[in-house]
VEXDREN-2710 file (C-alpha; in Angstrom, 1 decimal):
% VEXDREN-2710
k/r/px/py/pz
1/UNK/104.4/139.2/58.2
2/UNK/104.2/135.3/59.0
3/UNK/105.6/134.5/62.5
4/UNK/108.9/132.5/62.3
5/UNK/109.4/129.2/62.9
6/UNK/110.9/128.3/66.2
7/UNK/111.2/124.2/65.0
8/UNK/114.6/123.4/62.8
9/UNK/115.0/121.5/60.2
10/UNK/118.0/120.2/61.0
11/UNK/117.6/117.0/63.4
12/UNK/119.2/117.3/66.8
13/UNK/121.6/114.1/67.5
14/UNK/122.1/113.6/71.2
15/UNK/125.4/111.5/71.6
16/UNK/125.4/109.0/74.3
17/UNK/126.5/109.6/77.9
18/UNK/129.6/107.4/78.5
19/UNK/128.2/105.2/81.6
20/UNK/131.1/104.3/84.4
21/UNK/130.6/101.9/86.7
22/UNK/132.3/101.2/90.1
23/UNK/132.1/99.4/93.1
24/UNK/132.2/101.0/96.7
25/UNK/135.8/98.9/97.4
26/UNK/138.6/101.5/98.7
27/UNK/140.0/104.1/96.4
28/UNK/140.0/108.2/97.0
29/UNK/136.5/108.6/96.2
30/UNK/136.1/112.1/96.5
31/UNK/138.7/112.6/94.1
32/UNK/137.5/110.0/91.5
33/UNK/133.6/110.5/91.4
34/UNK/134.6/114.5/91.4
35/UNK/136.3/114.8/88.4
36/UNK/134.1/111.9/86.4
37/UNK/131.2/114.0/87.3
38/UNK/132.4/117.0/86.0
39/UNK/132.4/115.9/82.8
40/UNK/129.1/116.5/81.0
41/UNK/129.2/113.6/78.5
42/UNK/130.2/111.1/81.7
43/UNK/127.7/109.0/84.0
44/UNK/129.1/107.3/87.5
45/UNK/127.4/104.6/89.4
46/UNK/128.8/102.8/92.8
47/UNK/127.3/100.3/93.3
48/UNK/127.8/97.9/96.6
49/UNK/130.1/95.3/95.8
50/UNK/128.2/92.6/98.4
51/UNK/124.7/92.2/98.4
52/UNK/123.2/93.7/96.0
53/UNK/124.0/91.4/92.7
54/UNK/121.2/92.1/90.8
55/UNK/121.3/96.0/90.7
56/UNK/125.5/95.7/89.9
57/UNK/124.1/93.3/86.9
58/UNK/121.6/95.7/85.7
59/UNK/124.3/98.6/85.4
60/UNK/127.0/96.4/83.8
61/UNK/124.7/95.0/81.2
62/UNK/124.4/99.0/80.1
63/UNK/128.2/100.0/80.8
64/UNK/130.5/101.5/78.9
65/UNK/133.4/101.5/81.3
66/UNK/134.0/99.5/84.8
67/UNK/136.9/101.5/87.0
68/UNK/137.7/97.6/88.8
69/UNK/140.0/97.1/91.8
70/UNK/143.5/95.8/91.6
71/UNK/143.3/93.9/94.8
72/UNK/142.5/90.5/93.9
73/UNK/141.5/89.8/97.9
74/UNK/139.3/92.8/97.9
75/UNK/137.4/92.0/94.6
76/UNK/134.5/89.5/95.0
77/UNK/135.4/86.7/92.4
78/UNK/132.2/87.6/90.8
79/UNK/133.1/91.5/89.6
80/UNK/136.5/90.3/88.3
81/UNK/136.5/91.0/84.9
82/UNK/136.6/87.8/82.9
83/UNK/134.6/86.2/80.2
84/UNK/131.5/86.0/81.6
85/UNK/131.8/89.4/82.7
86/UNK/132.2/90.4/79.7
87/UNK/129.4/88.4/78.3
88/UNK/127.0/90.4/80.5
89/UNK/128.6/93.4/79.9
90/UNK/127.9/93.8/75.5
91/UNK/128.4/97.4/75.6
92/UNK/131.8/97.7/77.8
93/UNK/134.5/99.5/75.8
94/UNK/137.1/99.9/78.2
95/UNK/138.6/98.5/82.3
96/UNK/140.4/101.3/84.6
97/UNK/142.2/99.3/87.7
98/UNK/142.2/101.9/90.7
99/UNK/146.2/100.9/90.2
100/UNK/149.0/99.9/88.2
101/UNK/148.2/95.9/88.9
102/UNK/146.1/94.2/86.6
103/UNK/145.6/90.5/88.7
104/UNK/141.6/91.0/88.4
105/UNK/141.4/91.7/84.8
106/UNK/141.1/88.8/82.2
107/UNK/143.3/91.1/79.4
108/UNK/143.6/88.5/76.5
109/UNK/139.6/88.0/77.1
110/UNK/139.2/92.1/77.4
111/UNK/141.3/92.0/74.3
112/UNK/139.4/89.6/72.1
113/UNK/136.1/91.6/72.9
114/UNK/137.3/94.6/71.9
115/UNK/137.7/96.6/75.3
116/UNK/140.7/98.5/76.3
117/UNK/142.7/98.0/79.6
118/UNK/144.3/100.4/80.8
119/UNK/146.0/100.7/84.6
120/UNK/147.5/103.9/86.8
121/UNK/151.1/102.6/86.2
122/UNK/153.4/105.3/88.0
123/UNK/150.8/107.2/90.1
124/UNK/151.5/105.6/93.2
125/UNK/155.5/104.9/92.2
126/UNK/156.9/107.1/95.2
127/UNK/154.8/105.5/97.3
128/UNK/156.3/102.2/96.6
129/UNK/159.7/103.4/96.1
130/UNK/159.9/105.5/99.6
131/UNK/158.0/102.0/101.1
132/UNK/160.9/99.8/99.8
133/UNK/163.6/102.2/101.3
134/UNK/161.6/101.9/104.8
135/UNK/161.8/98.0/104.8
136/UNK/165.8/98.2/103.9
137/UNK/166.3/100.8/106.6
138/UNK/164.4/98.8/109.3
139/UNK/166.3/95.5/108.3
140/UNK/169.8/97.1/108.0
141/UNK/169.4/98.8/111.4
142/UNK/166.7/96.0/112.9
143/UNK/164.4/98.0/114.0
144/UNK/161.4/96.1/114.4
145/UNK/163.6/93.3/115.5
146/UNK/164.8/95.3/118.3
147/UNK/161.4/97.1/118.6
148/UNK/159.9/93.5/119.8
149/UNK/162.2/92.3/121.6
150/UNK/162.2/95.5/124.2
151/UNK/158.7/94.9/124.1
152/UNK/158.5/91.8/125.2
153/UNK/161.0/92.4/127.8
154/UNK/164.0/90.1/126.8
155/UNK/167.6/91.2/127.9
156/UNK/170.1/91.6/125.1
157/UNK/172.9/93.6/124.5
158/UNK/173.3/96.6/122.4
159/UNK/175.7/94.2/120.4
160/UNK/172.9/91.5/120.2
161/UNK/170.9/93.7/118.5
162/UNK/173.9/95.4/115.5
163/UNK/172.7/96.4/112.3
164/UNK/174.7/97.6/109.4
165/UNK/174.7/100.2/106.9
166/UNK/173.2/100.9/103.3
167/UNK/176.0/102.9/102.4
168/UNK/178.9/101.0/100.1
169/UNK/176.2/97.9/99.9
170/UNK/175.2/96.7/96.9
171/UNK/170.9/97.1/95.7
172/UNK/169.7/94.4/93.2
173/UNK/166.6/95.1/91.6
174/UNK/164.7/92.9/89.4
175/UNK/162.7/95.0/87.7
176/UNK/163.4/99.2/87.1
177/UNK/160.4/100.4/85.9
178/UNK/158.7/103.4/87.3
179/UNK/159.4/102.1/91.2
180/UNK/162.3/100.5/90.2
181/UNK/164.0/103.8/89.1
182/UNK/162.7/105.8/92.4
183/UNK/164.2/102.9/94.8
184/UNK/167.9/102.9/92.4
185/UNK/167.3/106.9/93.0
186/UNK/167.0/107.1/96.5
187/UNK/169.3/104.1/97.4
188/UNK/172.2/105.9/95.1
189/UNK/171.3/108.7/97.7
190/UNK/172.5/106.4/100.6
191/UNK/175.8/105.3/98.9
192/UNK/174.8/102.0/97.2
193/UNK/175.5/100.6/94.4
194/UNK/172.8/99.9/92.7
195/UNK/172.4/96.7/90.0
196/UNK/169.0/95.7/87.8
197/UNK/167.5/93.2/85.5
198/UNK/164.9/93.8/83.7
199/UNK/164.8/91.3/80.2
200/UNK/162.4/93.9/78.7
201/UNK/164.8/97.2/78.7
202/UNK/168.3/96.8/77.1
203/UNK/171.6/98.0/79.3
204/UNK/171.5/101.7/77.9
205/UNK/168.2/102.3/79.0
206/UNK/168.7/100.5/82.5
207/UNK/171.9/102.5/83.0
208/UNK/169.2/105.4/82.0
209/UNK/167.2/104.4/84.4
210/UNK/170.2/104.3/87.5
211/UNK/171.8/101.1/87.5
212/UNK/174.0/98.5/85.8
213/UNK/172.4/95.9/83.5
214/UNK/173.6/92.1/85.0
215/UNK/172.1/88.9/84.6
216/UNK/169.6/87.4/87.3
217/UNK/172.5/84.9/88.3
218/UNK/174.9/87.8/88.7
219/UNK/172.6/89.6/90.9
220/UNK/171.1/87.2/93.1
221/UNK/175.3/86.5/93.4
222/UNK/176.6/90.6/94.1
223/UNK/173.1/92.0/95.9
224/UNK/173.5/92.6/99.7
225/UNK/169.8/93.4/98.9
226/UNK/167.6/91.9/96.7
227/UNK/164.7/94.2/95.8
228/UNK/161.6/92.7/93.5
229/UNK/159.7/95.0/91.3
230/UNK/158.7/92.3/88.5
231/UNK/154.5/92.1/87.6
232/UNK/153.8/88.9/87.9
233/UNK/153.0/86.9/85.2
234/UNK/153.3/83.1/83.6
235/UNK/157.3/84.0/83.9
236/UNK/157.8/85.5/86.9
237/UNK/155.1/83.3/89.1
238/UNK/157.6/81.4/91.6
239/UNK/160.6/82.8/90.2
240/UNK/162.4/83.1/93.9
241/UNK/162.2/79.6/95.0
242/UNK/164.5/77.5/97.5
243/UNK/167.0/77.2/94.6
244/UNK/166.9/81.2/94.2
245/UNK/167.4/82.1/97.5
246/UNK/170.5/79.5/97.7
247/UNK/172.0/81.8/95.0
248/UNK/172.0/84.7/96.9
249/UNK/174.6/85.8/98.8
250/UNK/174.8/84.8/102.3
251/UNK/173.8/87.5/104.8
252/UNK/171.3/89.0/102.2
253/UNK/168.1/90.9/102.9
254/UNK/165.1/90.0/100.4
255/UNK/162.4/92.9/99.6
256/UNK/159.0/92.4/97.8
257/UNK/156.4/95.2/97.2
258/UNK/155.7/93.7/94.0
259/UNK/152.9/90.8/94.1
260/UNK/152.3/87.3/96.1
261/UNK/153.3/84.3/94.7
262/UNK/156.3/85.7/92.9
263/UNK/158.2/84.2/95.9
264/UNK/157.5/81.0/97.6
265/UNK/156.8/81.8/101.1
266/UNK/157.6/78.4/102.4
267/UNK/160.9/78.0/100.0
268/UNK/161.7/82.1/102.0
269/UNK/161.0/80.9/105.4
270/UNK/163.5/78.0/105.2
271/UNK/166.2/80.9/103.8
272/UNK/165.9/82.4/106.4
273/UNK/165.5/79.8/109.6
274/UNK/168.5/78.4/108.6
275/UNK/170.6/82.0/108.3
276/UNK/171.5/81.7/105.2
277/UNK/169.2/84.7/104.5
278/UNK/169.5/87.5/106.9
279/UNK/165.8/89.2/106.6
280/UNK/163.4/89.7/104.4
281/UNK/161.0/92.7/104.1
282/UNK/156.9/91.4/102.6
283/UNK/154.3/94.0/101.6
284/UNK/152.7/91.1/99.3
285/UNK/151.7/87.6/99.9
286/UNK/150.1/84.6/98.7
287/UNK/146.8/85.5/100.7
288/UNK/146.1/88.8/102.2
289/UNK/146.2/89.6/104.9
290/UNK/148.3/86.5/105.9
291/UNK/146.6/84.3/108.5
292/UNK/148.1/85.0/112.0
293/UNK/149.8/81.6/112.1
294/UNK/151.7/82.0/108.8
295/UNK/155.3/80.6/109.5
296/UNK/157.2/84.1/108.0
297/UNK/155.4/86.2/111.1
298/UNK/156.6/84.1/113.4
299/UNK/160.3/85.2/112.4
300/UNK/161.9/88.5/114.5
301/UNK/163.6/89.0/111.5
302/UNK/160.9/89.6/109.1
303/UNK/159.3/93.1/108.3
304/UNK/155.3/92.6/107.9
305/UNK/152.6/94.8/105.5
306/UNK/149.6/94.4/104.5
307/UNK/150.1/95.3/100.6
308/UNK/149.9/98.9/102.0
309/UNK/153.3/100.4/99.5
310/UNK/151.0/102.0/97.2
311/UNK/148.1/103.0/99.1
312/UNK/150.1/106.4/101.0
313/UNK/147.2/108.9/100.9
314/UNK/149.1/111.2/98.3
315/UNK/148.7/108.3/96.0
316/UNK/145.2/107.7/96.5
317/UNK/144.8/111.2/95.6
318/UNK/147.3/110.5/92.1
319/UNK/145.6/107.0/90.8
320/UNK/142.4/108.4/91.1
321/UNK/143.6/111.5/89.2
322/UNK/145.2/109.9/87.0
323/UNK/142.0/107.2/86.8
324/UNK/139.6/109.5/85.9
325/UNK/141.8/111.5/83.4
326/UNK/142.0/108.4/81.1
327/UNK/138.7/107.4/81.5
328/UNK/137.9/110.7/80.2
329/UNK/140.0/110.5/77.3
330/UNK/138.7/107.6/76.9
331/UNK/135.4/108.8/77.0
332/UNK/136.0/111.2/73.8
333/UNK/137.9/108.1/71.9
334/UNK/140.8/108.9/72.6
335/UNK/143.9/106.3/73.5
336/UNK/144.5/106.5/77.4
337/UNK/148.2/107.1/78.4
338/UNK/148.7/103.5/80.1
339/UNK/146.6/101.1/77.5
340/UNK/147.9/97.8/78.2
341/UNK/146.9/96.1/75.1
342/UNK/147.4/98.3/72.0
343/UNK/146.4/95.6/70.2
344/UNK/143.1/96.2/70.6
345/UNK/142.5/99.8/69.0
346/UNK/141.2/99.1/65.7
347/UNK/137.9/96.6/67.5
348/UNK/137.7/99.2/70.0
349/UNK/137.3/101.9/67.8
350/UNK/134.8/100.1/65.6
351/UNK/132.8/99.3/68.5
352/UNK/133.2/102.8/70.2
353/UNK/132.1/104.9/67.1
354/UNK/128.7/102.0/66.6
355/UNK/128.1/102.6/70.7
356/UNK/128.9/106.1/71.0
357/UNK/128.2/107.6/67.7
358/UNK/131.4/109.3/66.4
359/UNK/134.6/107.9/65.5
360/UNK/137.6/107.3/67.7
361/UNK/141.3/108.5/67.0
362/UNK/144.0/106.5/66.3
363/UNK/145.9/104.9/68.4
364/UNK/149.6/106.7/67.0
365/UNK/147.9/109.9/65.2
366/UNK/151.0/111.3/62.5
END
């Protein structure tokens, strides 16, 4: 009897592994490279974000994917994805950001190479939300205010240092997306009444969502607090300006965990020098950290982070969950959960199936 082949006939096609790239900039690491590892068709490199240009070169020219920071002080200029980027990147198919920001990323350029961009929008929400709540709490009551002053030794009376409460106030939030609705949530939990606008959603959905629907000039107008949960864009860059913060109502606290340069930090430091503003809560700023010497740290009144909202360690632990899990998806063609431009998915899918050897799904499968 003749022996049996042991050699097919049939050719053995070995797909691609899908190649992701990161630098070593701070994210839950553990969590991330653990679960992109444990996929079998997935690759990870970090690499060192200062140093060592040519080796972070040499894996982008080959990537399929780049997990990028959303910190746009952390992020050398250089790794910030933008057309040339891009240029030295031909086989890049999609962008993660390690959060729901998107400052770094070039998206109309992403968009018109045929890449994907897609952020953690929602994974570090609570974070934010609970962050936001801190800063009204501390300016109601004054606590860092009063917190300095025993410090430094001053003498004041207990009536020097009065706060008021959240309860029967009045919450204005431009902006009630995923933080947006937590903050309306837990400020409807002290007794507020809570107000929104938001020119994307209509007033069903923002009364949805835990607010009433009113027009920025009626907020800035009602608010005792002004809360700002806007992205910033071409629209909303230097929206609170001198003229903004006149409209508000006098006595009003202003809150930002949302992004610098939405507010004008010199415009908010003559608001509140002069009263008219009461205090003002800043997790974001133009440059971060701000310098020592910036004018709005000099102010007792003022509550001070370093864009630290969204970083709690439980939401480490949930962007780079949720990171990895779209990546993934992404990985096997398929649409991630938070694709900022749709737009894209018939190039990407074109160039995904030519890269990666089989075809993508749609974007809305029936």
């Amino acid at each position: 009897m003749a022996q049996a082949s042991m050699t097919s006939t049939h050719p053995i096609c070995f797909q691609p592994l899908f190649s992701v790239v990161r630098l070593d900039l701070p994210l839950d690491g553990q969590t991330f490279d653990g679960l992109i590892r444990s996929h079998a068709n997935m690759s990870l490199q970090v690499l060192k974000s200062q140093g060592e240009d040519q080796a972070v070169r040499l894996a982008m020219a080959t990537m399929h994917a780049y997990h990028v920071s959303s910190a746009k002080d952390d992020l050398p200029d250089v790794w910030r994805v933008n057309e040339a980027l891009l240029k030295g990147s031909p086989n890049l198919l999609a962008v993660s950001t390690y959060g729901a920001g998107y400052d770094t990323v070039d998206v109309p350029a992403c968009t018109r190479a045929g890449v994907c961009v897609f952020n953690q929008t929602g994974s570090n929400a609570r974070a934010v939300a609970e962050h936001t709540l801190g800063m009204m709490l501390g300016l109601a009551k004054r606590l860092t205010e009063a917190d300095r002053r025993l410090r430094r030794g001053d003498h004041f009376t207990r009536a020097e240092g009065m706060g008021f409460e959240l309860h029967g106030r009045t919450l204005g939030l431009v902006g009630i997306g995923y933080i947006g609705t937590l903050v309306a949530q837990l400020a409807r939990a002290f007794g507020m009444t809570v107000i929104a606008h938001d020119p994307f959603l209509n007033a069903q959905t923002i009364q949805e969502r835990g607010a009433t629907s009113v027009t920025l000039d009626e907020l800035l107008a009602q608010s005792d607090v002004v809360s700002v949960h806007c992205p910033r864009d071409d629209q909303t860059l230097g929206m609170f300006n001198a003229s903004t913060f006149a409209a508000m109502k006098p006595g009003a606290l202003f809150v930002t965990t949302a992004r610098g340069g939405i507010h004008d930090e010199a415009a908010l430091y003559d608001a509140l020098r002069s009263g008219h503003l009461r205090g003002a809560g800043l997790d974001v700023w133009m440059i971060e950290p701000p310098p020592a010497s910036h004018p709005l740290l000099s102010l007792n009144q003022v509550i001070a982070t370093h864009h630290t909202a969204g970083v709690s360690k439980d939401a480490r632990v949930q962007m780079a969950t949720m990171a990895a899990t779209q990546l993934a998806q992404v990985a096997l063609g398929e649409p991630p959960s938070r694709l900022i431009n749709p737009e894209v998915w018939p190039e990407f899918a074109k160039r995904f199936e030519q890269l990666m050897g089989r075809p993508a799904a749609p974007l809305n499968p029936a």
